[in-house]
C-alpha positions in Angstrom: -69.5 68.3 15.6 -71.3 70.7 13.2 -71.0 71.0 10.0 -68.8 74.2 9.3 -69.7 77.9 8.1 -67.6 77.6 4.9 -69.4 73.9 4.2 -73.0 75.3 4.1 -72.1 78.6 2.3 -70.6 76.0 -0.6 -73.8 74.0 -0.5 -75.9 77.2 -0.9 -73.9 78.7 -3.7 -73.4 75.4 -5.7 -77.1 74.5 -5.1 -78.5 78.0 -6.5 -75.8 77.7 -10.0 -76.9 73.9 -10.0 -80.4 73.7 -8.7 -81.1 69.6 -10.0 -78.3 67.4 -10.2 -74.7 67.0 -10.4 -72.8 67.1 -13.5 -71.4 63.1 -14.8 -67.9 64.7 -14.2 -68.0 65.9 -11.0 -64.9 65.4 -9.0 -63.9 63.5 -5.7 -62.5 66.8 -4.5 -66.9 67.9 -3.8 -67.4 64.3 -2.3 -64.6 64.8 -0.1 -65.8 68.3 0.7 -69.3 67.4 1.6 -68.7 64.1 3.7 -65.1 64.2 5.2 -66.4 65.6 8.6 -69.7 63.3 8.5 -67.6 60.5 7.8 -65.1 61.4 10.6 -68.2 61.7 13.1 -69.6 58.2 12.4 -66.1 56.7 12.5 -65.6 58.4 16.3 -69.2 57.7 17.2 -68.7 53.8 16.4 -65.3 53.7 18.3 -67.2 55.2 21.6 -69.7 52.2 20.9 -72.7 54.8 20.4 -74.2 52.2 18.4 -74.9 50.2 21.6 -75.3 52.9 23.9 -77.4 55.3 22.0 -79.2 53.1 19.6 -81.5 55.0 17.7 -79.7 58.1 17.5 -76.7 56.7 16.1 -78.9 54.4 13.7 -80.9 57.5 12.5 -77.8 59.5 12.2 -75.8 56.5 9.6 -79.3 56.0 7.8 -79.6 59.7 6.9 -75.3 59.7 6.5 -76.1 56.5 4.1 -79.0 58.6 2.1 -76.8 61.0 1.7 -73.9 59.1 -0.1 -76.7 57.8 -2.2 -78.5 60.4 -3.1 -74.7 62.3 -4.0 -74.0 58.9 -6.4 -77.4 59.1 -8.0 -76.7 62.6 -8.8 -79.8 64.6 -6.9 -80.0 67.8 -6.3 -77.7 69.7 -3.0 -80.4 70.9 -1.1 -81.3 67.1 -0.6 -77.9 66.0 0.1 -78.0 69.1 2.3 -80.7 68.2 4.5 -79.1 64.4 5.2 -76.0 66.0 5.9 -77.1 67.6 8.6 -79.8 65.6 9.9 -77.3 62.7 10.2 -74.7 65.3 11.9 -77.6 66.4 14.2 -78.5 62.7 15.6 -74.8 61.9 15.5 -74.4 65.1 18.2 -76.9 63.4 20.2 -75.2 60.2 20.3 -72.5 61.2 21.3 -73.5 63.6 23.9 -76.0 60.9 25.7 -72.9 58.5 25.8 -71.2 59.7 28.6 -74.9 59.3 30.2 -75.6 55.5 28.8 -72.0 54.7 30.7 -73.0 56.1 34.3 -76.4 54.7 34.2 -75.8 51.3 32.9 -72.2 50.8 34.2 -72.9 47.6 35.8 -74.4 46.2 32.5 -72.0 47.1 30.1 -69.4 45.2 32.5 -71.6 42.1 32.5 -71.7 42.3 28.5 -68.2 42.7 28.5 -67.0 39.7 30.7 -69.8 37.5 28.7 -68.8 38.8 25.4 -64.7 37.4 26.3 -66.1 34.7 27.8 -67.4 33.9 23.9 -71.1 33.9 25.0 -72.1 34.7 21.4 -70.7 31.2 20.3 -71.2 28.9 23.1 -74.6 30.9 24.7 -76.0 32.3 21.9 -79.9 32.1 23.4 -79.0 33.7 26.5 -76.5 36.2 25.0 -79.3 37.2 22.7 -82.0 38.1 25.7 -79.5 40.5 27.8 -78.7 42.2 23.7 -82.6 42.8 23.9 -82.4 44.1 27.4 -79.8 46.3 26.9 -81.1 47.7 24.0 -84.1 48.7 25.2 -82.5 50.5 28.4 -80.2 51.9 25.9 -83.1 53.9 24.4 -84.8 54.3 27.8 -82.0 56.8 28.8 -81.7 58.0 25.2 -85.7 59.0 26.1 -84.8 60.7 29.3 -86.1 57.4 31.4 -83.2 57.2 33.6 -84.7 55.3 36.5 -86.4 52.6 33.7 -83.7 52.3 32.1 -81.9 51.3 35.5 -84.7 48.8 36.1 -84.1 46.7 32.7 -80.4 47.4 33.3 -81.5 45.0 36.6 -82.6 42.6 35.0 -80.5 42.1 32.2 -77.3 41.9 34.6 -78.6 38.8 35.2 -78.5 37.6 32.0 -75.3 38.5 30.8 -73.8 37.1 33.7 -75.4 33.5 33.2 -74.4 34.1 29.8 -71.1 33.8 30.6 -71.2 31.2 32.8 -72.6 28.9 30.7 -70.3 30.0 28.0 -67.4 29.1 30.3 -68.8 25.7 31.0 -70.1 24.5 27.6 -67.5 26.2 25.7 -63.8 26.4 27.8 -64.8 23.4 30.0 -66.0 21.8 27.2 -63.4 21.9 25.1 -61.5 20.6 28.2 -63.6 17.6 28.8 -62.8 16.8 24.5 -59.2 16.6 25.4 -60.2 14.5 28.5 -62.0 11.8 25.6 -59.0 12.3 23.4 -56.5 11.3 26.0 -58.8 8.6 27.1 -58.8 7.3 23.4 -55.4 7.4 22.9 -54.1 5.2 25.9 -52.6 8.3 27.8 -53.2 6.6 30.9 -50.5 3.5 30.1 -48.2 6.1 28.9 -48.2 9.6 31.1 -50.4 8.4 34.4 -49.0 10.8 36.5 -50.0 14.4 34.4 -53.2 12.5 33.1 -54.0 11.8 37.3 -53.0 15.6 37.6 -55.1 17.2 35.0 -58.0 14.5 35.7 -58.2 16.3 39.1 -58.0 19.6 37.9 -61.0 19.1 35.5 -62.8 18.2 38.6 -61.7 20.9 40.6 -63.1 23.4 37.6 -66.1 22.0 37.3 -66.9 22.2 41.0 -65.8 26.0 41.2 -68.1 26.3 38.0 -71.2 24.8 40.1 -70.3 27.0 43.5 -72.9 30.1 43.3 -70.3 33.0 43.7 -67.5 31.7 41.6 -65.0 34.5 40.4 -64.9 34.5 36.1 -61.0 35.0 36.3 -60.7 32.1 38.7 -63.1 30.1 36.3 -60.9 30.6 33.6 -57.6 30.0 35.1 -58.6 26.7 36.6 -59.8 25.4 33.8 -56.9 26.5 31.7 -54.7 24.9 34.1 -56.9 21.5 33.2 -56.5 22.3 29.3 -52.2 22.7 30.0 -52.1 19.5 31.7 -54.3 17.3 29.3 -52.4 18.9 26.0 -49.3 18.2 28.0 -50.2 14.7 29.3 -51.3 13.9 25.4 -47.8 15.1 24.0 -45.5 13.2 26.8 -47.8 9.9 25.8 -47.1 10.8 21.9 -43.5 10.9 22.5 -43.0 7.5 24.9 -44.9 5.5 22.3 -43.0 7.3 19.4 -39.5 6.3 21.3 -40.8 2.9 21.6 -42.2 2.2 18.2 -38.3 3.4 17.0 -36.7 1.0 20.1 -35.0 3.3 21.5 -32.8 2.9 24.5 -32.1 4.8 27.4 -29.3 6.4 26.1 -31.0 7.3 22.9 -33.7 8.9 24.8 -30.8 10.9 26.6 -29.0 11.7 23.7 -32.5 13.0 21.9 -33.3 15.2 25.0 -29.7 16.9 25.1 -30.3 17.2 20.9 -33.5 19.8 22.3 -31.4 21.0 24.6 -28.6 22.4 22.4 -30.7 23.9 20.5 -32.0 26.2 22.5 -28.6 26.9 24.3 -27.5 27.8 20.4 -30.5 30.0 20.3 -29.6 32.0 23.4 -25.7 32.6 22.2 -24.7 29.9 25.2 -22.2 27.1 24.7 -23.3 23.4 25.2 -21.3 22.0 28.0 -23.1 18.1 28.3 -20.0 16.7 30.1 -21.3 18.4 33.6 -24.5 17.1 33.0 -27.9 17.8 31.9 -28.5 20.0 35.5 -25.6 22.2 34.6 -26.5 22.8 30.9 -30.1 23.7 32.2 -29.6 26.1 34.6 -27.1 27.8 32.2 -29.8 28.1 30.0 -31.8 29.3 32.7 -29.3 31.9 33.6 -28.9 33.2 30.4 -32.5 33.9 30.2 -33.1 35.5 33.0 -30.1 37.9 31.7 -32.3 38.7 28.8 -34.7 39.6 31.0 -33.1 42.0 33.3 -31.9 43.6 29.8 -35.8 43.2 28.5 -36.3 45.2 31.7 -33.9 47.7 31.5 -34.9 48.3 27.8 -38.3 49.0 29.2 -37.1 51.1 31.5 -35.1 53.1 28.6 -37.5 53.3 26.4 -39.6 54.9 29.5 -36.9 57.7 30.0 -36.8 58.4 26.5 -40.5 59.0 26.8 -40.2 61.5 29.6 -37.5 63.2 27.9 -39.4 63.2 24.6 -42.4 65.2 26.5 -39.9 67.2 28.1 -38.0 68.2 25.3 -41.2 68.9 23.2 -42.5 71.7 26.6 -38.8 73.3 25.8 -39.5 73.2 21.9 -43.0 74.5 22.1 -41.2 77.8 24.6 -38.8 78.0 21.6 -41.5 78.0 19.0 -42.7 80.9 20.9 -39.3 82.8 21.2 -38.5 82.3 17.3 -41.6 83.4 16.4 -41.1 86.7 18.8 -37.5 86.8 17.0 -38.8 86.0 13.2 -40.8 89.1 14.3 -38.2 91.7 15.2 -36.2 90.6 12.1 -37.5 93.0 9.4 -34.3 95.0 9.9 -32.1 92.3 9.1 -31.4 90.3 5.9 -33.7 87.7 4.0 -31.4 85.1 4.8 -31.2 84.7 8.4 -34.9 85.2 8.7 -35.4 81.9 6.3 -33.5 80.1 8.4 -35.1 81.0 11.5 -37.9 80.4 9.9 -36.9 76.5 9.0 -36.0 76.0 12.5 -39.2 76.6 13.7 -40.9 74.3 11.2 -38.4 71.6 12.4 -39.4 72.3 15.4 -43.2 72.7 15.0 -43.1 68.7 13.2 -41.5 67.1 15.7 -44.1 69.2 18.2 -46.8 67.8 15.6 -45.1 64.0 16.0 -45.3 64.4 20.2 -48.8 65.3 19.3 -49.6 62.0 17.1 -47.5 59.6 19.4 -50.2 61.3 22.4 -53.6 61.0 20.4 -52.3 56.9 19.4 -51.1 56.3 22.8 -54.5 57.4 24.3 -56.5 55.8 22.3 -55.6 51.8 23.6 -56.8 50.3 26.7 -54.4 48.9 29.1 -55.9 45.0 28.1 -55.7 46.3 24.8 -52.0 46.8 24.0 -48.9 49.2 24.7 -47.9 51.6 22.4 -43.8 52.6 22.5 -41.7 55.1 20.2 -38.1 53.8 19.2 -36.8 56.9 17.3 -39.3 58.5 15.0 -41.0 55.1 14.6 -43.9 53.5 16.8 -44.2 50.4 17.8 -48.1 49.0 18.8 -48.0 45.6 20.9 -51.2 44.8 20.3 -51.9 41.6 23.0 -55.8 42.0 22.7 -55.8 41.0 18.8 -57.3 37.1 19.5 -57.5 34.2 17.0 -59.3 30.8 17.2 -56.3 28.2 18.8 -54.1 27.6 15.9 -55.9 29.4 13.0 -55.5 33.1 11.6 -59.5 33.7 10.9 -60.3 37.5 12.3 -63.1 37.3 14.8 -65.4 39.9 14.9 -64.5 40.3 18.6 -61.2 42.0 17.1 -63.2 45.0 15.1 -63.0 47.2 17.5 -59.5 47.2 18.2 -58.6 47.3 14.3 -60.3 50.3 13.8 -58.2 51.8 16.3 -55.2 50.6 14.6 -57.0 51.8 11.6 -57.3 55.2 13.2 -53.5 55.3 14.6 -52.5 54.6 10.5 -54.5 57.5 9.3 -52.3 59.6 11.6 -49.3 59.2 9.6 -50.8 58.5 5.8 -47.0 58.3 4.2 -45.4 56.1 6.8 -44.1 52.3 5.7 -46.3 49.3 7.9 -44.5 46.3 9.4 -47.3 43.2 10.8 -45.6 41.3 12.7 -46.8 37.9 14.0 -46.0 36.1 17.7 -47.0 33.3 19.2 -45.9 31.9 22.9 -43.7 28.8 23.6 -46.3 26.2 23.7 -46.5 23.6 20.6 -44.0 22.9 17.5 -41.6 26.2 17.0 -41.6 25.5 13.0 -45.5 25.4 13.3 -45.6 28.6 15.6 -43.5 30.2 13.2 -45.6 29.8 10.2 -49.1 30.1 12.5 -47.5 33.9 13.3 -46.3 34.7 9.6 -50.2 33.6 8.4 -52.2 35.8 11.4 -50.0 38.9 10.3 -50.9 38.3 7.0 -54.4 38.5 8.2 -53.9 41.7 9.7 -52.4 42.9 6.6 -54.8 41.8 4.4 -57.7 43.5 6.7 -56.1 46.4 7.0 -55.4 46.8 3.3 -59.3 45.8 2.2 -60.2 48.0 4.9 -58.6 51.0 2.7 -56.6 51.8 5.7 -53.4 51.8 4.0 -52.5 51.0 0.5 -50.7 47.2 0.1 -47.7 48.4 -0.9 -46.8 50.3 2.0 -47.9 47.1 4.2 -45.8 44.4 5.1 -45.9 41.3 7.3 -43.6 38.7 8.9 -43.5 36.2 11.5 -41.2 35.4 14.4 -43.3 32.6 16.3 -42.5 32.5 20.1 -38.5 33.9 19.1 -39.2 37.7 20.5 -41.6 37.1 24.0 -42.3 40.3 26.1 -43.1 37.6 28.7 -42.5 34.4 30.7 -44.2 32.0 28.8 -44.0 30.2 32.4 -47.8 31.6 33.5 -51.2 31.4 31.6 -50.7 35.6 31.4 -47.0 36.2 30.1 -48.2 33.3 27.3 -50.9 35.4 26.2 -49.1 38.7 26.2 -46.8 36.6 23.9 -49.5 35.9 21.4 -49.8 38.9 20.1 -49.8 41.1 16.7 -46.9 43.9 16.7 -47.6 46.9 14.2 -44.0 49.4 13.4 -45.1 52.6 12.2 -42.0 53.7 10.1 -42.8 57.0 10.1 -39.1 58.4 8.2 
């Protein structure tokens, strides 16, 4: 991006009336003027992650972008601010362009990063993690000098190093977070009270550990197994916690019945079904289980709805952009007629050039989120962002910095529509208390809020947040995966 004709012609002529400084009263409206476009180019350069893949480019272009902004605040003269300007816009250009370059030559290594980076390598394999950051910053700036095939060698050898990164992140941080519910369970008598899960997660701790050790084990697989461990020791904890709890209160088989069918009503009263205990507990549970699979096959044919509508939408907006084009033909050949059926031709084809303008929005958001990163929908004029990839420590609300780079693109998505009304709203799977994942959802969107807000991306009274906890799931929290598309932060862009 350069900066434009009209830009430098203002520079010239202000700098040759005000040849030293700025006046104390000088308005935004100049700021604005001068750095919008710079601002815009750092903002785009960060989301493409030229920062990591062209180095010293990018970190030239923000120090010159930076001396800039203070040299405008300190009140020097414009043929200084000038010369930042476009020396930052200059090394910006060339960060950008050598991205698509950094990608192809160092492919391999920015998937290593990646995997290590989710596999929380900076937390649980910091010393390693920090060797393959020096690695890949230097071949970084080996392709950003034109030293492709050097930069491929150091790519080489930091592979390497991201990868044991992450497998020692998996073992000393997953597994061993694992292997503290193992000592937990142990500590509370687990064994006395739920042998049969404790035997089963017991053997599935082992069975991690050894797929850990093998020399080609698959990260997914890693995970999965030892998540599978971590489900059965939580579970095996919380069917001990309940036995001793029903025999500290002496209760009998029948209250232990009567307390089980007490859970079960419950959720039959939160699916619209009717209890029905006199056919027994099997009947009542696969009506349950009926009922939700009906709201699935209606989940699904939502989807599929909402899918249509989509198709139509883009359909509809080709036929509106041909009639844009015929109105504009007609608006032409209307200077025999009167005033007033030209004025409202010519609100028709405003109508219709917003709603082409809304298409146009709804694409550039869409676009801009990764498959692992979310789903963007439009329900009416308003957009809805599933966000699944927003993460949070288990049980807290703290933003990680592993989530910055997918809030600035739902920082991004706001500024597309600067007057609409913000809805957070907070989800959380099946698993734990339903009063705890209630209030654990209502506090992470007010997380998101709050960033958002001191992030200046939208002004707090236009923001609000609420929780549902595990009430509204987009998937079975059955499997590890529909659970974590469940966790998620949803974002309704009310954009009328």
């Amino acid at each position: 991006m350069k900066i434009s004709n009209c830009l430098v012609s203002l520079l010239i002529i202000t700098a040759f009336f005000i040849p030293s400084a700025f006046p104390a009263a000088e308005s935004d409206d100049l700021k604005n003027t001068l750095f919008s476009d710079l601002k815009t180019m750092v903002e785009n350069a960060k989301l493409k992650k030229a920062d990591i893949l062209s180095p010293v480019n990018f970190t030239e272009g923000e120090k010159a972008y930076m001396q800039a902004l203070s040299d405008f605040k300190a009140g020097k003269s414009l043929e200084a601010i000038k010369k930042n300007i476009e020396q930052a816009s200059s090394y910006l250009k060339k960060a950008t362009d050598n991205i698509d370059l950094s990608k192809l030559t160092l492919g391999k290594l920015l998937a290593a990063r990646e995997d290590a980076i989710n596999a929380q390598a900076p937390k649980y394999a910091l010393d390693h993690f920090k060797e393959g950051e020096d690695l890949f910053a230097d071949a970084a700036k080996q392709v950003e000098s034109g030293n492709v095939t050097k930069a491929r060698k150091v790519a080489e050898k930091a592979e390497p190093v991201f990868r044991k990164a992450e497998a020692t992140a998996i073992k000393e941080g997953l597994l061993g977070d694992v292997k503290k519910l193992a000592s937990s369970a142990e500590d509370k008598d687990v064994k006395n009270y739920a042998p049969k899960t404790l035997k089963s997660a017991g053997k599935k701790l082992s069975d991690a550990e050894g797929y850990l050790d093998s020399a080609n084990h698959n990260t997914d697989t890693a995970k999965k197994k030892v998540e599978d461990a971590r489900y059965d020791f939580e579970h095996s904890i919380k069917i001990a916690e309940n036995v001793m709890n029903s025999k500290k209160g002496k209760m009998t088989n029948e209250d232990i019945y009567l307390d089980f069918e007490k859970y079960l009503e419950q959720i039959s009263n939160s699916i619209g079904i009717q209890p029905s205990f006199d056919k027994g507990i099997d009947y009542q549970i696969k009506t349950i289980v009926a009922a939700i699979e009906r709201n699935n096959k209606d989940r699904e044919d939502l989807n599929q709805r909402l899918t249509k509508t989509t198709i139509d939408y883009e359909n509809k907006s080709s036929e509106l952009n041909q009639q844009i084009t015929d109105k504009d033909k007609e608006i032409a050949s209307l200077k025999g007629k009167t005033a007033s059926e030209a004025e409202k031709l010519n609100t028709l084809k405003q109508k219709l050039e917003k709603e082409n303008q809304s298409k146009e929005k709804y694409e550039t958001i869409r676009n801009l989120f990764m498959v692992n990163e979310g789903q963007v929908l439009k329900d009416g004029n308003d957009i809805i962002l599933h966000l699944y990839g927003i993460t949070f420590p288990s049980g807290k609300s703290t933003i990680e910095a592993d989530n910055y780079d997918l809030l600035a693109k739902v920082q991004k998505s706001l500024r597309e529509f600067p007057n609409a009304k913000i809805v957070v709203e907070g989800h959380t799977d099946s698993v734990g208390d339903k009063k705890v994942n209630e209030l654990l959802s209502e506090e992470r969107a007010k997380a998101v809020t709050k960033y958002l807000v001191s992030n200046n991306s939208i002004e707090e009274k236009a923001i609000s947040s609420v929780g549902f906890g595990d009430s509204k799931p987009v998937a079975s929290n059955k499997t590890p995966d529909g659970r974590s598309k469940n966790r998620r932060i949803d974002i309704l862009i009310k954009t009328e």
